[in-house]
Structure formats: structure tokens, C-alpha cells
N, C-alpha and C positions, 0 to 999 in steps of 0.2 A: 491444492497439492498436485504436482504433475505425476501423470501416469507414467510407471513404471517402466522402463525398456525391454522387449520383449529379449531372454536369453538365450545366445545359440551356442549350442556345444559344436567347434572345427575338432574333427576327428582325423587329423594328416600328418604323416611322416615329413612332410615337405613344409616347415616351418614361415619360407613365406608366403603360404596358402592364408593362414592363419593373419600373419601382420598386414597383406593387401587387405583382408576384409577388414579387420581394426581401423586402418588407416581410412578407407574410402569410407567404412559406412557408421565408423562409429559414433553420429551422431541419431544413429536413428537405430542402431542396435548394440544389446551388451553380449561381444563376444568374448567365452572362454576357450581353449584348447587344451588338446592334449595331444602328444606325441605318438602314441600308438592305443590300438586295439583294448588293450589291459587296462590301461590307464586312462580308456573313454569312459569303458564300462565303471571305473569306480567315481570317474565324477558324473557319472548320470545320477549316482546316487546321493552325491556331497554337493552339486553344483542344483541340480534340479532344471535345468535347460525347458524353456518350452517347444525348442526345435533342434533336432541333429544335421549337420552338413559329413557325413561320412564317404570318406577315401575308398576307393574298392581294393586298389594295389594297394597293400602295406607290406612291409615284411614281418613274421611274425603270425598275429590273426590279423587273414583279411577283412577286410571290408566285410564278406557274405557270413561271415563264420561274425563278427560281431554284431548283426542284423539278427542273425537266427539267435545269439543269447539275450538282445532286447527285448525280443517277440515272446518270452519267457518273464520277461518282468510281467505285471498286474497291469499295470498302467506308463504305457512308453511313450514318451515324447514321439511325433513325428521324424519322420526322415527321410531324407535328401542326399540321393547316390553322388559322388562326383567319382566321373569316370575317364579314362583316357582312353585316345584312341584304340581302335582294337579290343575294346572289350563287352561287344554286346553279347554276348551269354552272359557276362555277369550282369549286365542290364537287365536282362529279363528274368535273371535268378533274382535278382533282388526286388523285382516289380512284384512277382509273384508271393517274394516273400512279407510284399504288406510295403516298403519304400513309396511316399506319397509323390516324390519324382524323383528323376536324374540328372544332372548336367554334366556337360564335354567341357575337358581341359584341351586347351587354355579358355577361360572364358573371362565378360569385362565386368563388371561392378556394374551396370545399368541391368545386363542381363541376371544376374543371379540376384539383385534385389528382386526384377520379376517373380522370381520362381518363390523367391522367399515370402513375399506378398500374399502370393494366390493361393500357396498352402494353408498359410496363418487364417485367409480370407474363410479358407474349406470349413478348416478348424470352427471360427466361430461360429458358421453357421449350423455345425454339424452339435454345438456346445449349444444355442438356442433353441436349433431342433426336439434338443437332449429334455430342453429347461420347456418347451413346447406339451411335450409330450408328459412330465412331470404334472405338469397343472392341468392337462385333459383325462391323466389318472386319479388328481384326487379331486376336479370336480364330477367327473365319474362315480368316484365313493361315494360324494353327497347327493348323487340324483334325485334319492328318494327321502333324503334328511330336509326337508322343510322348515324352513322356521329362521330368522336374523337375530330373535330377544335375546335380551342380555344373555336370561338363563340359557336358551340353545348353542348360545357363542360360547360359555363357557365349556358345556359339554362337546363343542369340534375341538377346541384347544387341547383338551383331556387325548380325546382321542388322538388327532396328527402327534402330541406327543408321544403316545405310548404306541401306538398302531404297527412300530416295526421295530418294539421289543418282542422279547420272548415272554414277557410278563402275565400273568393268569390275569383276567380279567372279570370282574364280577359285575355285571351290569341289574342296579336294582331299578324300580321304579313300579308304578300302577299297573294296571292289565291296559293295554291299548296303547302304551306309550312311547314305542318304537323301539321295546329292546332290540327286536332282530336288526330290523336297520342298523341299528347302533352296530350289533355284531357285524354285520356283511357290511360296515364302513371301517370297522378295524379292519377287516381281513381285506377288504378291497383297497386299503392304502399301506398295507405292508408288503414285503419283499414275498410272501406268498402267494398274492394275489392270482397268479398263475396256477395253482395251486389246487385240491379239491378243498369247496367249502362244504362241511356237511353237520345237519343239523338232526337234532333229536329231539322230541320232545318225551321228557321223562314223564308227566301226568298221565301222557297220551297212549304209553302201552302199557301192556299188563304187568303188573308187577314181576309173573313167573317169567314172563320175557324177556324182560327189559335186559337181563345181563347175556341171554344170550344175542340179543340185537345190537348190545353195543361189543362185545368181546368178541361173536361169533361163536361156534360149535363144531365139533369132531363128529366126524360119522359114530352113529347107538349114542349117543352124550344121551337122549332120550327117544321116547318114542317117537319116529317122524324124522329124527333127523338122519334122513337115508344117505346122506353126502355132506363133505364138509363145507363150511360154510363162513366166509369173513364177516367178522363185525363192521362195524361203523369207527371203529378207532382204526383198524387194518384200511379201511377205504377215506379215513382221511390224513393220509402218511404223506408227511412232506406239506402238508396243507392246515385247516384250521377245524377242530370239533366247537359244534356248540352246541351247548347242555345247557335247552329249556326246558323252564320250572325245575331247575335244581334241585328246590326244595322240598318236592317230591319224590325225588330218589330213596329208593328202600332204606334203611339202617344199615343190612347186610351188606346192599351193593356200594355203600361208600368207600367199608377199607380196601376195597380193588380196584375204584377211583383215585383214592389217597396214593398208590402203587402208583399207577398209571403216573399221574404228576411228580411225581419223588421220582421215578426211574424209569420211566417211559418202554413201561413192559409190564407184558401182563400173558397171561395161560385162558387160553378158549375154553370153556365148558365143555368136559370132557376129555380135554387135552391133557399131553405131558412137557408140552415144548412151548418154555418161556417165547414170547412175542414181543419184538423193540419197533417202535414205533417213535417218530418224530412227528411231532400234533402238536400245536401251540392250540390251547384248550382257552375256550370262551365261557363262561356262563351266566344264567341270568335267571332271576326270580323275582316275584312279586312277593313274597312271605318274608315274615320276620323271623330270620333265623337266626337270629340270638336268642327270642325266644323257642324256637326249637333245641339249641342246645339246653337250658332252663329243663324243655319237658323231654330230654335224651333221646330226640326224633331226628335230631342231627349232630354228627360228631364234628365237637371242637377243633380238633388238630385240620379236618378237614374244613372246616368254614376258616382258618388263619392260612391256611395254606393256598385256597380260593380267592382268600382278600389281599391278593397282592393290590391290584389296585380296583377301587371301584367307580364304578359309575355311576352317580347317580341322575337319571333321566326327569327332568320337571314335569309335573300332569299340565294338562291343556290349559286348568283354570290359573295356573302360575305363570304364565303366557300367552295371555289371550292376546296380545299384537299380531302374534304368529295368523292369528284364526285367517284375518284375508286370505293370508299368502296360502295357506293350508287350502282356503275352499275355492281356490282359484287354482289350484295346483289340482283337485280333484274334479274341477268341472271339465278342463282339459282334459282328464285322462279319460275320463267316460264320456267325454262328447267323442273323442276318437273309436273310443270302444265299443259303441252301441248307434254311431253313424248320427250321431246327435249336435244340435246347434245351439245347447242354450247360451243364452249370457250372461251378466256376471248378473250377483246378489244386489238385493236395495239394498239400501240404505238401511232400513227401517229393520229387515229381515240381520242385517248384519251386524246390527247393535243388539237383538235376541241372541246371536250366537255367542256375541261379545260377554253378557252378564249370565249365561248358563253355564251351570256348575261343573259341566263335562264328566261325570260318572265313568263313563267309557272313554273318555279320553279322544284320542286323533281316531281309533277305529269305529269312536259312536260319530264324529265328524263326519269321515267318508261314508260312514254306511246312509247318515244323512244324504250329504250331496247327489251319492249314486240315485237314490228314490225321487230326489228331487229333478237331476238329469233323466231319467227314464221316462217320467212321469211328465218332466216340462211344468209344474209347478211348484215355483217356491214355496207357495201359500201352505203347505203340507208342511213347512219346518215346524211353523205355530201347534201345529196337531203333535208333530212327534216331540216338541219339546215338553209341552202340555202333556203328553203320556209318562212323560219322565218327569216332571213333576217341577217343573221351574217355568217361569212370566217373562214373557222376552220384555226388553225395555222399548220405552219412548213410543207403543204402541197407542193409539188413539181410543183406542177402546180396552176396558178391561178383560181378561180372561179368567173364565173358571177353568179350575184344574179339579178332580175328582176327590173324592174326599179321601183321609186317609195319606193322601199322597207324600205331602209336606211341604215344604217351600211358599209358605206363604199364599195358600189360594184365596183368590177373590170373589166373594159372593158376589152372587149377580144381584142382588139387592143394593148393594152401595154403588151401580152404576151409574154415573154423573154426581156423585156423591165423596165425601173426601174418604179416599183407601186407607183403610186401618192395616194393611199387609206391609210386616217389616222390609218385606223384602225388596216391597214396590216402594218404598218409600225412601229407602237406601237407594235403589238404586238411581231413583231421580234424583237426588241428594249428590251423588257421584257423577251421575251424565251433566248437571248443571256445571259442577266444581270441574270438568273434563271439558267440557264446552268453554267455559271463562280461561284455562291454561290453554289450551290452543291458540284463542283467540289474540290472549296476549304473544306466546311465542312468534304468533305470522306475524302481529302487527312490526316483535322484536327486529323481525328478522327482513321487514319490509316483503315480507307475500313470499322469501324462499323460500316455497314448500320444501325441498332437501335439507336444507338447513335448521328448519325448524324441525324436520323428523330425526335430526342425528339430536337437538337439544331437548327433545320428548322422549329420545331413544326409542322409539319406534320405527317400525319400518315404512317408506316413504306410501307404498301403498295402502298398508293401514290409516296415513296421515290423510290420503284421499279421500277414503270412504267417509272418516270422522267430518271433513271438511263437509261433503254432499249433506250426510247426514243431520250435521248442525244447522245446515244451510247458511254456511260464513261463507262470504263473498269480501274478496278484495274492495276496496274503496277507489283504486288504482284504476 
């Protein structure tokens, strides 16, 4: 299908302005015209022009006088002064007024394609720049969102969708599992992003506080409070709140919340004078708050009014592909941070992290990695998984784990001895049946390792470590 022609509105009283450029160049542009001023201005609006060539002399509205009602539209096509001798003040008025150039009458058809060219040229650069900067905003959002699996990809979809509505946002999921990310990736790819982002955590004050910390307070509201004082909704005006551990929020202080999202106003503690406020309101909890309405610990109206849209975040163990990319993402940041050079994980260490149950999620991950980078030994994952209470796999020796703990611990009596532990025994059960499916996929795919990580749907790095790990070597 050939591309369209680009269309130029002629804006000239002098009609064979118009038919010269028809004539000479209408094979490489679609020109419309209009007779005067009046009548430019309404087909900018009915025609949609991606470039104006405008007359400065008209009689009627001039030229300048039609340039300043453009520069009043939202979005105005470019424009190109044509001018005749004798009139450089209106050159310069109209340069200043934003006109991308000018050209002198009488001029030939070689010369004013030029001009039309190298604008159009400005333009798309200035339109890629636009689309440049576009994608270094919202791989900005995700700096710190980690992860390719299925489940993660779902949840950026979620997001870039909703990120630059006005929509209440309810982000559920584990303790550790990135709700705030999540939050500072809505707010960091919506049109606030500029904006204040401010966060609270409701568990984390006191309850007698809590509403003066988010509403603020009037001078005497109570003792101490010798001067007035903004909340947290007042300081994120224009920008985005997020209310962590929602679910801990008082009883009391919900129906002033309820207000807040219904009418975006609320009265300071101790005040008399209603407060508006524009806040696109984020929140996130770990707690079941369906069953908090059940036990009247949280109001209804106010959890459907929260549930515009939710999100729900995967735990670590529902995406263990990610784990690579996660502790490769964290050895970089603390090797930076603490002047450190480790390097990556074995093999052996990275199939332990692969089969643990992740309790704590991505925050029990990094607090791993960081102990491990400080320390310079891996070997220490073994101990801290082992305190938490799970067997890494494909290890050559068996571990005990403490007693009590769960997950399957192994007597040191049945060492070199067949494991009666479910959990060891699934899990070589699972490493063999993941070993044979890879194995096939490379051979499928003739050794594309990328090709066979899109058909495993894992990430290519993930598909590396498995590869080291099994010790599968190409034939090739």
C-alpha cells in the first residue's frame, strides 16, 4: 500500500499561488487551499494539513493575525511564511511567533520544495525524538521491575494499560513482592510522573497518628500541635498517594478515606475548612480483605471503591525463571554499592534457589544475594536456605536441616543411602523431567539457545544457567 501524500494547506489570496504549486508538484504533494484567512483557519480544522504555506499580505486577516489564532490551537500543523518584498517585520513577527520558515515572492518550485522538505525532515525527527524519549520513560518505570515470565509480563501489560488513567489501583500480593515497584511503575509511566510521589505506610504509624499524618492538623487540633501542619494528601497534590498495608487502616479512618476518593476533599484534624486535593490514590496490601469485611475490620463500600482495578503480583515460587535475572540484577547492584567484584552464581547454587519455596519472596532473594556479595561467598546460600527450612537440589551431598523446621529434612543417617525425603525426591523427579525438555527443545531447535528459551518460555539467561547446570553440550 503506498504512503500517503503528505497535505499542505496554501493560505493565499492570489489564486495562482495555489494552482503553480498543484501544477509543478502534485505528484509528490496533496495540496488544498483556501482563499483567505477565515477560511484557512476552518479547514485546518476539516482538512487536517500536515504543513501550512501562509500569505503574510492578505486583505482581511493577515497572515500574522492568522499565525497567532494557530498558535492557540492544541496541536498546529507547521508553518511557512510566504512573503513579499518589503516585509521583513512581518518576517520577524512571524519567526518569533513559532513559523518553522519563510520564503520571498516570487519564488520557483525547486526552491520551495527545499523549504518544504527540510521542515517535514525537522518534524520527523523532532516526532522520533518525541517516540525516543517515550521508551526511555517507560523503560525508566521498569528499572527496578525484574523479571520476563509469563506471570511478570502479565502484570506490565496490566499496568502500561491502566498507568495513565485516573483508576484506583489495588495492588495485592505476598510481603516481599514488589508491591511498591509496582506502585512507582504506575506512577512513573503516567502523565504524573513529574509529579510528587508519596508514600505511607499505614501499619507503620500509630494509629492516634495515622490521620493526622495523612490529613494534617491545625494549630491546638492537640497537644503539640503548636503550628499548622499539611498532611500527606496536601503534599501529594497533583501527583500520586500510596497507601501501604491498607489493610491496616483504623475502622474510623476509612470513612475520611472513602471522602477523599469520592470527592477529593477532606478537613485537617482540628480544622474548619474543607481541603480539594487532586491525588490519583494507589494501594496495596498483603491481607484478605474480604475477609476483613466478614469480621467488620474493613468497610465494604470502601474495599469496591479501592477495587477499581487490581493487581495482582506473583510470589517468587510462581516464577522461578525470573530467579537468574533477579540475582544477577542484585549482584550488580551491590557489587557497585559496597566496591565489590563478585561473579555470577553456579550452577549448582542456582538450581537451590531455583526449587526453594521463597517465604519472603524477591526481598528474602536480595537480602540473600547482598550477604553473599559482602561476604564473597556463595557457599552461605546452603546455610541460609537450610535455616529457612528447604534442600537445594542437584546437590552431591545430602543436607540436614534442624528439626521441626519442615520441608522435608534429611537424616544424616541415610547419607549415601536412598532419600526417603518427599521433597528431595520430587525434586530430582522434576530436575531429570527439565533436563530431558530442554534437551529436546535445543536438539528441536538445532542448539538456538533464543529460540528454544521463547519455546520453554523462559528467559534466555535462565536457559543458560539450566544448560551449564545439566551439563548439555551441543554435538555441533
Amino acid at each position: 500500500m503506498a504512503k500517503p501524500k503528505t497535505k499542505i494547506l496554501v493560505i493565499d489570496d492570489d489564486p495562482k499561488v495555489a494552482w503553480i504549486l498543484k501544477e509543478g508538484l502534485e505528484s509528490k504533494f496533496n495540496f488544498v487551499s483556501a482563499r483567505d484567512g477565515i477560511e484557512g483557519l476552518q479547514m485546518v480544522s476539516t482538512e487536517k494539513p500536515n504543513l501550512i504555506l501562509l500569505d503574510i499580505k492578505m486583505p482581511g486577516m493577515n497572515g500574522i493575525e492568522v499565525l497567532e489564532k494557530l498558535n492557540k490551537m492544541e496541536k498546529r500543523p507547521d508553518v511557512i511564511m510566504v512573503s513579499g518584498q518589503g516585509d521583513t517585520n512581518s518576517v520577524v513577527d512571524s519567526i518569533k511567533l513559532g513559523a518553522a520558515e519563510f520564503i520571498n515572492k516570487p519564488f520557483d518550485l525547486q526552491e520551495i520544495e527545499i523549504h518544504i522538505n527540510s521542515v517535514l525532515e525537522r518534524n520527523t525527527l523532532k516526532q522520533e525524538v518525541e517516540e525516543l524519549k517515550s521508551e526511555l520513560e517507560i523503560k525508566s518505570g521498569w528499572s527496578n521491575f525484574i523479571g520476563d515470565s509469563q506471570a511478570m509480563q502479565k502484570v506490565k501489560d496490566i499496568i502500561e494499560q491502566v498507568s495513565d488513567s485516573e483508576l484506583t489501583v489495588l495492588i495485592r500480593g505476598e510481603s516481599g513482592t514488589g508491591k511498591e515497584i509496582a506502585a512507582r511503575s504506575l506512577h512513573q509511566l503516567s502523565s504524573r510522573s513529574d509529579k510528587p510521589f508519596v508514600k505511607v505506610n499505614c501499619a507503620a504509624i500509630p494509629r492516634d497518628l495515622l490521620e493526622a499524618e495523612l490529613f494534617g492538623y491545625n494549630k491546638g487540633a492537640f497537644t503539640g500541635a503548636h503550628r499548622d501542619k499539611q498532611g500527606r494528601f496536601e503534599l501529594a497534590h497533583t501527583g500520586t498517594m500510596f497507601l501501604d498495608e491498607i489493610g491496616d487502616m483504623p475502622l474510623e479512618l476509612q470513612s475520611k478515606l472513602l471522602q477523599v476518593l469520592e470527592q477529593q476533599e477532606f478537613v485537617r484534624v482540628g480544622g474548619n475548612n474543607t481541603i480539594h486535593v487532586d491525588t490519583r490514590i494507589i494501594c496495596a496490601t498483603n491481607r484478605n480483605l474480604e475477609q476483613g469485611i466478614v469480621d467488620k475490620s474493613f468497610r465494604d463500600d470502601l474495599f469496591y471503591r479501592l477495587n477499581e482495578i487490581t493487581l495482582l503480583l506473583p510470589s517468587l515460587r510462581e516464577r522461578p525463571e525470573d530467579i537468574a535475572l533477579l540475582a544477577d540484577y542484585f549482584i550488580e547492584k551491590y557489587n557497585k554499592l559496597y566496591g565489590k567484584e563478585f561473579q555470577a552464581l553456579s550452577g549448582d547454587i542456582m538450581s537451590a534457589l531455583t526449587i526453594f519455596s521463597w517465604p519472603g519472596n524477591v526481598r528474602q532473594l536480595e537480602n540473600m544475594i547482598k550477604q553473599v556479595v559482602v561476604r564473597g561467598d556463595e557457599s552461605i546460600i546452603n546455610d541460609l536456605i537450610n535455616s529457612a527450612g528447604a534442600i537445594p537440589a542437584n546437590t552431591s551431598q545430602p543436607v540436614a536441616v534442624g528439626a521441626g523446621v519442615g520441608y522435608g529434612a534429611v537424616s544424616p543417617y541415610f547419607e549415601g543411602e536412598q532419600t526417603f525425603s518427599l521433597k528431595k525426591r520430587i525434586g530430582k523427579t522434576v530436575a531429570e523431567e527439565e533436563k530431558r525438555l530442554i534437551s529436546e527443545v535445543l536438539t528441536r531447535t538445532n542448539w538456538n539457545r533464543r529460540r528454544a528459551a521463547e519455546m520453554l518460555e523462559i528467559s534466555y539467561r535462565s536457559l543458560l544457567y539450566k544448560i551449564k547446570d545439566y551439563n548439555l553440550n551441543s554435538v555441533k
